[in-house]
MIMARDO-229727 format. One line per 2 residues: number of its first residue (from 0); for each residue x, y, z negated of C-alpha. Coordinates in steps of 0.05 Angstrom, whole numbers, plus 5000, padded with zeros to 4 digits. Last residue first. Example, Ala and Ser with C-alpha at 12.3 -4.5 7.8 and 13.67 -1.06 7.14 Angstrom:
// MIMARDO-229727
1 = 5273:4979:4857  5246:4910:4844 $
// end
This chain:
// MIMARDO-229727
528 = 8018:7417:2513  8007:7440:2590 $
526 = 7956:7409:2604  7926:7438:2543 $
524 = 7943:7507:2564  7903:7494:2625 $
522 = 7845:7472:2589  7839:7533:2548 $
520 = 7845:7580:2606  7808:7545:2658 $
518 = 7741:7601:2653  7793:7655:2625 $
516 = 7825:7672:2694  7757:7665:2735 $
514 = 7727:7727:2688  7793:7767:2686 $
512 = 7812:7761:2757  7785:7840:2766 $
510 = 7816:7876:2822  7828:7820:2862 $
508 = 7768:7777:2845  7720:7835:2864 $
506 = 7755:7837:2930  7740:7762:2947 $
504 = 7671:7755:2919  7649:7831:2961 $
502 = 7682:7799:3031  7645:7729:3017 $
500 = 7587:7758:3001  7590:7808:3068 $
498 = 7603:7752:3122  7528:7720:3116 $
496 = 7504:7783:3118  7543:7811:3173 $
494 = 7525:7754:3218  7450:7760:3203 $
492 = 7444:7831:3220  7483:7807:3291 $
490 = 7554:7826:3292  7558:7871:3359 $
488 = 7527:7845:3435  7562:7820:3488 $
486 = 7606:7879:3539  7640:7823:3594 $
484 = 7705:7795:3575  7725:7776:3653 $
482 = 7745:7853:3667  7798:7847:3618 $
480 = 7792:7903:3564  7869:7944:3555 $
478 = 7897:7922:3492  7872:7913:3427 $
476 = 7829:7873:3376  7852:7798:3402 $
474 = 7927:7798:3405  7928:7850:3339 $
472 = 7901:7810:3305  7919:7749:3322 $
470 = 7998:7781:3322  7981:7812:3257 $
468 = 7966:7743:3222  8019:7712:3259 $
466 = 8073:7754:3227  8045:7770:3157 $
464 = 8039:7697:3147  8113:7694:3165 $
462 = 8132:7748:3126  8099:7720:3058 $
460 = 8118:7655:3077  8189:7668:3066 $
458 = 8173:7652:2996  8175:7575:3003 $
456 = 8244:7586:3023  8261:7631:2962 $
454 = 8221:7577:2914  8258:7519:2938 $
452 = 8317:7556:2904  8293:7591:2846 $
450 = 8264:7518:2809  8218:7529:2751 $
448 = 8216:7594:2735  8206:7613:2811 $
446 = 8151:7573:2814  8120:7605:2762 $
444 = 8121:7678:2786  8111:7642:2864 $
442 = 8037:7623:2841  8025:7681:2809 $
440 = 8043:7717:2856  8001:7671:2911 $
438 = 7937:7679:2862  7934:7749:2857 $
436 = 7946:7770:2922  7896:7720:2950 $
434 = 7853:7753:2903  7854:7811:2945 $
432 = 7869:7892:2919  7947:7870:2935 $
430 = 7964:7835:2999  7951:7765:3006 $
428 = 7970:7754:3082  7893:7715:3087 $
426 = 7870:7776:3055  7892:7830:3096 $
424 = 7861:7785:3161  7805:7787:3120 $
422 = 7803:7864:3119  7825:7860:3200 $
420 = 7771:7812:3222  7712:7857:3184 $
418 = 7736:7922:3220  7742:7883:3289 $
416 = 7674:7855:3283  7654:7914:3261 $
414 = 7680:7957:3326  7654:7906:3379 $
412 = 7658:7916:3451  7718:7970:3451 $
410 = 7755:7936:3390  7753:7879:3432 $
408 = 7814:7904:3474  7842:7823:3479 $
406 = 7817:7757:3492  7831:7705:3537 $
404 = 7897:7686:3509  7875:7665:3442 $
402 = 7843:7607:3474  7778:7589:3429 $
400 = 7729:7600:3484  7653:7601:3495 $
398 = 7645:7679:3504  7598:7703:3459 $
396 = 7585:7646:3406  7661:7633:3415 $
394 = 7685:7704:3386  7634:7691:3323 $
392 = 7658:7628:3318  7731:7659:3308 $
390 = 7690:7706:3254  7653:7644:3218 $
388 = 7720:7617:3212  7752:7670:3179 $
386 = 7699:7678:3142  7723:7607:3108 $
384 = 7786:7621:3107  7780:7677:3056 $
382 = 7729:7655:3008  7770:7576:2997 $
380 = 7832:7612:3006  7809:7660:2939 $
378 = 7790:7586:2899  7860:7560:2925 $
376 = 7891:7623:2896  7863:7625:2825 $
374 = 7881:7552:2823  7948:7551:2842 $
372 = 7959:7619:2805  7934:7598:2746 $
370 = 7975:7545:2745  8034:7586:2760 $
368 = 8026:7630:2708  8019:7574:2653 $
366 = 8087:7536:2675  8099:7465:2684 $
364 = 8118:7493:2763  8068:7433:2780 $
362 = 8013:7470:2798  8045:7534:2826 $
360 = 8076:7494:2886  8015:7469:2890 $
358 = 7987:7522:2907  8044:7551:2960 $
356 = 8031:7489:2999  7956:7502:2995 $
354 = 7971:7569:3028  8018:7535:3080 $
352 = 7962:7471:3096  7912:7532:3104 $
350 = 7951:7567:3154  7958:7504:3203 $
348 = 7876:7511:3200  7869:7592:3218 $
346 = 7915:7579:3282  7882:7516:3294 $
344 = 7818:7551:3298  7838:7603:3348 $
342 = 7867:7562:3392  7934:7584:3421 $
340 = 7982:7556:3369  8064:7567:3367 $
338 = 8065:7623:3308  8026:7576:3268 $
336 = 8080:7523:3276  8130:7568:3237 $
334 = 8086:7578:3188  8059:7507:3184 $
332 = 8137:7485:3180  8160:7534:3129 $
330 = 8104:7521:3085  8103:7443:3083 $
328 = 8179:7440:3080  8176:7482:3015 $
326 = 8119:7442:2999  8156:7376:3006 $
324 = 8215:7397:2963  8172:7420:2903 $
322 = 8134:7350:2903  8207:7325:2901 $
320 = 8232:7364:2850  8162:7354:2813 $
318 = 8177:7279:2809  8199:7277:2734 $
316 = 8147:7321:2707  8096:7288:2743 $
314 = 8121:7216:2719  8119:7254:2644 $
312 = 8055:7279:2655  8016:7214:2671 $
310 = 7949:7231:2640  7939:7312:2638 $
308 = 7984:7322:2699  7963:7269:2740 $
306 = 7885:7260:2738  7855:7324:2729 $
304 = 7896:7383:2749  7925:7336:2802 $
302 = 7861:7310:2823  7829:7379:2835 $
300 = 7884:7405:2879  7877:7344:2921 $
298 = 7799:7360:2926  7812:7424:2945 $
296 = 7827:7407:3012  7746:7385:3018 $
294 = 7715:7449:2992  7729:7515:3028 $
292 = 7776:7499:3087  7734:7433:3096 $
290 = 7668:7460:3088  7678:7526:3115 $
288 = 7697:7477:3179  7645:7430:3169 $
286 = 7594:7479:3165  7624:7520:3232 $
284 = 7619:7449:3270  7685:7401:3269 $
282 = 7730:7395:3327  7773:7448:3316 $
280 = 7773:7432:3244  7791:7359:3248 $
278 = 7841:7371:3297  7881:7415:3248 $
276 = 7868:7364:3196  7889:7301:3217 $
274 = 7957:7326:3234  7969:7339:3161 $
272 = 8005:7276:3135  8080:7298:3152 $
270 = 8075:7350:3115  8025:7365:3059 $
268 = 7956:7354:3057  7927:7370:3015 $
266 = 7884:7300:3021  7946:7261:3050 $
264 = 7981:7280:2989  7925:7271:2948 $
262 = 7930:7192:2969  8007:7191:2965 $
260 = 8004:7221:2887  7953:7173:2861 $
258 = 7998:7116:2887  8057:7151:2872 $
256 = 8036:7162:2800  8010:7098:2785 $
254 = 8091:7070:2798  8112:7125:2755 $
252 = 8069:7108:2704  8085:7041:2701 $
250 = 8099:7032:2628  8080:7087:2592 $
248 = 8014:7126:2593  8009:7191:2556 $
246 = 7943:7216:2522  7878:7242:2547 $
244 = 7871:7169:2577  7802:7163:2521 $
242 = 7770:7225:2560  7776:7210:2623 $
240 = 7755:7142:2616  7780:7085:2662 $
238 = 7792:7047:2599  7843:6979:2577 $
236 = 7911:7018:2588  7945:6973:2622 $
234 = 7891:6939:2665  7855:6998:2670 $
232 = 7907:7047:2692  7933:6985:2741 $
230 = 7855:6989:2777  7869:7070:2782 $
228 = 7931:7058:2821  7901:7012:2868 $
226 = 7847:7052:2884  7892:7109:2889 $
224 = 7940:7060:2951  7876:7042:2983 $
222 = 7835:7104:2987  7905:7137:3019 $
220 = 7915:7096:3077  7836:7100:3090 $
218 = 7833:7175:3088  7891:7182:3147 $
216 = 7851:7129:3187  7790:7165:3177 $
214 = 7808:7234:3189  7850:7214:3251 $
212 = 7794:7166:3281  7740:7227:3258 $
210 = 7787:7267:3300  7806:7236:3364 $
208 = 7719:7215:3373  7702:7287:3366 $
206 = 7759:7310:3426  7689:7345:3464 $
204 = 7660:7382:3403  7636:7354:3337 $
202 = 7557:7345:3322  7540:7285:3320 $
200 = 7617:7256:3294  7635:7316:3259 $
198 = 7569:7321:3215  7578:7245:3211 $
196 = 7639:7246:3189  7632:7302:3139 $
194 = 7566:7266:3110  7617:7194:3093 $
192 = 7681:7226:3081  7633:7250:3011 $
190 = 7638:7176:2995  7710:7171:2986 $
188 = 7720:7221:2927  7655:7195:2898 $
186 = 7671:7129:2889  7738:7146:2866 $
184 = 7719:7189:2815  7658:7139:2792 $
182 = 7721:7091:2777  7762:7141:2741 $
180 = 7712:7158:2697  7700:7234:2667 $
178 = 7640:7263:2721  7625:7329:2735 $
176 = 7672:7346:2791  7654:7284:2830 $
174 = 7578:7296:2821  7578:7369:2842 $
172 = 7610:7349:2912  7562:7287:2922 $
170 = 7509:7322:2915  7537:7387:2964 $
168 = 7550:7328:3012  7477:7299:3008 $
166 = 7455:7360:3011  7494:7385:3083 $
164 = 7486:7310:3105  7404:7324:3096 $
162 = 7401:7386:3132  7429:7359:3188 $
160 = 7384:7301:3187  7331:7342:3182 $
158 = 7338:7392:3233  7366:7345:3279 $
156 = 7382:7262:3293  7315:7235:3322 $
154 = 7245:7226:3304  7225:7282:3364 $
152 = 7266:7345:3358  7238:7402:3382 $
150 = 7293:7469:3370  7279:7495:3295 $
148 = 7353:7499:3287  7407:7467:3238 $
146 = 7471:7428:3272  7532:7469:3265 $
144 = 7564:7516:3298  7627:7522:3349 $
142 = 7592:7484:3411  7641:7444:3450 $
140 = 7581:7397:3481  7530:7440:3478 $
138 = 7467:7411:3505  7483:7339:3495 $
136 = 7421:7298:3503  7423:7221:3479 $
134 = 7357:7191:3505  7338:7127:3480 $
132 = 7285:7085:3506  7250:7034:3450 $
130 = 7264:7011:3385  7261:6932:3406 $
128 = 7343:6929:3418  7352:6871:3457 $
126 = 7286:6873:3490  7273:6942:3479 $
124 = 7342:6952:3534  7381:7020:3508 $
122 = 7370:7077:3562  7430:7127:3555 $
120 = 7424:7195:3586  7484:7243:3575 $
118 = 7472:7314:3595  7521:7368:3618 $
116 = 7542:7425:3588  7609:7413:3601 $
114 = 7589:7404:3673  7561:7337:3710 $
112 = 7597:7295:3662  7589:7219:3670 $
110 = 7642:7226:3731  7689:7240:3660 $
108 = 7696:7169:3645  7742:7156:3583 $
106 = 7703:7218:3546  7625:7192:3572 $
104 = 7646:7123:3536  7669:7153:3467 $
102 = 7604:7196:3465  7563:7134:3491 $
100 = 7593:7093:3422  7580:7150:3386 $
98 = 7508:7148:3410  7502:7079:3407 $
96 = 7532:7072:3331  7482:7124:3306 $
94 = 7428:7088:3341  7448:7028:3298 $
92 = 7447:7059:3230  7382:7081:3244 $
90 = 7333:7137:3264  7264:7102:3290 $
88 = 7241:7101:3368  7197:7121:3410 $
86 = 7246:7185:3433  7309:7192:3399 $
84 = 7335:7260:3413  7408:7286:3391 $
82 = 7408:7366:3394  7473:7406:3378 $
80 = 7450:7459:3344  7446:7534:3332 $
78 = 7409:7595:3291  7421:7581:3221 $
76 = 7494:7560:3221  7520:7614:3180 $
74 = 7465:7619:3133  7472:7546:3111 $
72 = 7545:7539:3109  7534:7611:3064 $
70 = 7489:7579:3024  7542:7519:3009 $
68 = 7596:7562:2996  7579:7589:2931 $
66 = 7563:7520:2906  7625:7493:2917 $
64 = 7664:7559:2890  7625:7553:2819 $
62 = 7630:7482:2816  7698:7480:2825 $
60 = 7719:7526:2763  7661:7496:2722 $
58 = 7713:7435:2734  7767:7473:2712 $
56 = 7738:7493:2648  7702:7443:2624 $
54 = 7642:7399:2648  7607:7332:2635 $
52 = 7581:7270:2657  7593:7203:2625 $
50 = 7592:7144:2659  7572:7071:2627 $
48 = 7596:7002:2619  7573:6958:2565 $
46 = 7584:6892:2610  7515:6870:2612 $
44 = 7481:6936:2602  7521:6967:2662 $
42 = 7517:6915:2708  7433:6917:2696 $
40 = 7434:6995:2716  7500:7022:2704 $
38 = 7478:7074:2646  7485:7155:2645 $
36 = 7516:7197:2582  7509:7268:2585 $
34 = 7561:7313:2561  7542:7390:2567 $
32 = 7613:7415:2547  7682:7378:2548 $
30 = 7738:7396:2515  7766:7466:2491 $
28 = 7728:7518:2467  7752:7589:2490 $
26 = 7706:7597:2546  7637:7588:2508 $
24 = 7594:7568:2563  7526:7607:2568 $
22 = 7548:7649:2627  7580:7588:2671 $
20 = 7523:7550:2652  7476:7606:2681 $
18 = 7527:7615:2749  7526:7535:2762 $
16 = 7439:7548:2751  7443:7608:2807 $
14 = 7489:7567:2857  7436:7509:2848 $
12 = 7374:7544:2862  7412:7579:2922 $
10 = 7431:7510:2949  7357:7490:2932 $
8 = 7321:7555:2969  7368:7543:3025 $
6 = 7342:7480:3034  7272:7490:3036 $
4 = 7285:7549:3080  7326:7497:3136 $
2 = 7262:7448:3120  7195:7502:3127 $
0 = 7184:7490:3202 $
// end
């Protein structure tokens, strides 16, 4: 009864203790603050090897915006679920592997589908099995939300379990941006795939099983070629420490830096590597959406502020033409093929991979305004997109469709909802008064130091975002009402709470940067000495 307030009470615990540090940090100190220095178990005191955690400035950065968001997963997805039962039986790896198995099965043979809220009954044989009958109940097969409610769940995949990935993900998130070794970074970078695919996997909607084989497949290519590329760093340079590869490496650092580089790529991700991510967001729940938009394509940005530019800065120096070239492309395709989508959530997803073009585009302009711009504006996408989201699921809640099409004239029906959609739709096209603003000029003030050409194409983003952002808008607030959109209820109390921290967070930062500005400050202007 007590588990989904249980774990709102920790995310909040945690958001509140990220916000203390963040108060008692001196700023203008540079290095590392708060070190604490954690064995390897028996490995560890045989071969000397240990991890050390810490934070500085853009790490606190990260945390800050990770566990902001988690709450707000939390709050957003209170009241719905995709139920999984296991009756006599115990949760295991195994039953996982039936029911996605059965998922796969029930798509290839559609006569399994009574409706699209039909129910799939599997009984699994106790002599093979010896865990008993198994009943695998969809009751929302496409459902927009995420998998938290108090519905009955007997010793099966539910409350719990959902509650559990959300932690275990939110761990694993706070651990990767804390820690200074290569190897832990790469643990951790490919273990949080592990809560997001099983979020998507349980609780996806009907194409599940075509995104978690795109989101894997794309992640796989990538682990490979950075584990690989960390393994050289040791061998030549003798340490997988953070802090001892502060300096330069020669040699093969261009080599390392394509491997590093092709794995973030694909995490951006940056044209032609992004298909896995506008499926994965239409088929994820709402937490795994505000997860992904928020969080997870940050990750990249994170690993060139902290891997490439501070240890292999002359082979990012070198291939910044190049990494300028793609997100040029990168924008002007994803704006262009915004302007072609019909599903709401794809429209809000191919605009993410053009902000996060236009951020790292600031990153590696080698100039102090445009990394602060790349990282001022990924935290405001990571506030904007996000309600964005909860808004389209909003829509869905109501009237069980994404189509774009099948909505117009809901300014009638539901005046805040409108008001709400149109201030973030402001945001999302960065004009002043949002940090979105903020972050995108400063983003294109650097970039256009750096390279004036790429930058003008990358620029025309600005009237392209303008241009699909109005026309969903516009598409869905007006017109004459269709008589098939019948009169649903406004933004539930809930609704409008969860939607009014991330509208306060996102203005604040507009008018007044200052206090995210000066947290990376210091390390920034390392990077870039």
């Amino acid at each position: 009864m007590w588990n989904k307030q249980i774990a709102l009470f920790s995310t909040l615990a945690t958001f509140t203790l990220t916000l203390v540090v963040w108060s008692k940090t001196d700023q203008s100190l540079l290095g590392y603050h708060l070190c604490e220095e954690m064995g390897m178990g028996v490995i560890g005191k045989l071969g000397g090897v240990g991890i050390t955690l810490a934070i500085d400035g853009v790490s606190l950065t990260f945390l800050l915006i990770t566990s902001f968001l988690f709450p707000i997963c939390l709050l957003a997805s209170w009241d719905s679920i995709l139920k999984v039962k296991f009756i006599n039986g115990v949760i295991n790896f195994y039953d996982i592997i039936v029911v996605m198995c059965m998922m796969r099965m029930s798509l290839r043979n559609k006569n399994m589908m009574k409706s699209e809220r039909g129910r799939i009954e599997l009984v699994r044989n106790s002599d093979r099995a010896g865990a008993g009958e198994v009943v695998a109940e969809s009751a929302r097969l496409n459902t927009g939300k995420g998998p938290w409610n108090d519905g009955t769940i007997a010793r099966g995949i539910g409350v719990q379990s959902g509650l559990a990935s959300h932690l275990v993900l939110e761990m694993l998130l706070i651990a990767l941006f804390i820690t200074t070794d290569l190897i832990a970074f790469y643990i951790l970078f490919e273990s949080i795939l592990l809560p997001m695919l099983f979020m998507i996997g349980v609780w996806g909607g009907d194409r599940k099983v075509a995104a978690l084989s795109y989101f894997f497949l794309y992640t796989l290519v990538g682990s490979l070629l950075i584990l690989l590329a960390i393994l050289d760093i040791a061998a030549n340079s003798g340490s997988t420490s953070m802090v001892l590869l502060e300096y330069p490496l020669t040699g093969y650092s261009r080599l390392i830096w394509v491997g590093i580089f092709m794995a973030l790529w694909i995490k951006t991700p940056l044209v032609p590597f992004h298909l896995w991510l506008p499926l994965a967001h239409s088929e994820a729940p709402l937490a795994g959406s505000i997860l992904l938009a928020g969080v997870m394509i940050k990750l990249a940005l994170y690993g060139f502020l902290r891997i490439m530019l501070p240890i292999l800065p002359e082979a990012s120096h070198y291939f910044s033409p190049f990494v300028y070239a793609l997100s040029a492309v990168t924008i002007l395709f994803c704006s262009l093929a915004t302007l072609r989508q019909i599903d709401l959530k794809q429209i809000i997803a191919y605009s993410s991979i053009g902000h996060m073009g236009v951020s790292v585009m600031g990153i590696f302009s080698n100039k102090l305004t445009g990394l602060e711009g790349g990282v001022l504006l990924a935290i405001a996408h990571g506030i904007s997109s996000p309600a964005l989201f909860i808004l389209v699921t909003v829509l869905y809640d109501r009237y069980h469709s994404r189509l774009l099409r099948y909505y117009r004239g809901m300014a009638i029906h539901m005046p805040m909802f409108v008001i709400l959609l149109f201030i973030f739709t402001l945001c999302n096209i960065a004009v002043p008064i949002s940090s979105n603003y903020v972050g995108e000029f400063l983003s294109l003030l650097g970039a256009y130091q750096f390279n004036l050409g790429l930058t003008a194409i990358a620029s025309t983003s600005v009237f392209l975002t303008a241009c699909y952002a109005i026309w969903l808008f516009n598409r869905v607030s007006y017109g004459y009402t269709s008589s098939y959109l019948l009169r649903v209820k406004e933004l539930t109390r809930s609704e409008y709470h969860t939607l009014m921290p991330l509208l306060v967070v996102t203005v604040a930062l507009g008018v007044f940067p200052e206090p995210l500005v000066s947290v990376n400050l210091a390390y920034l202007c390392n990077v870039l000495n």
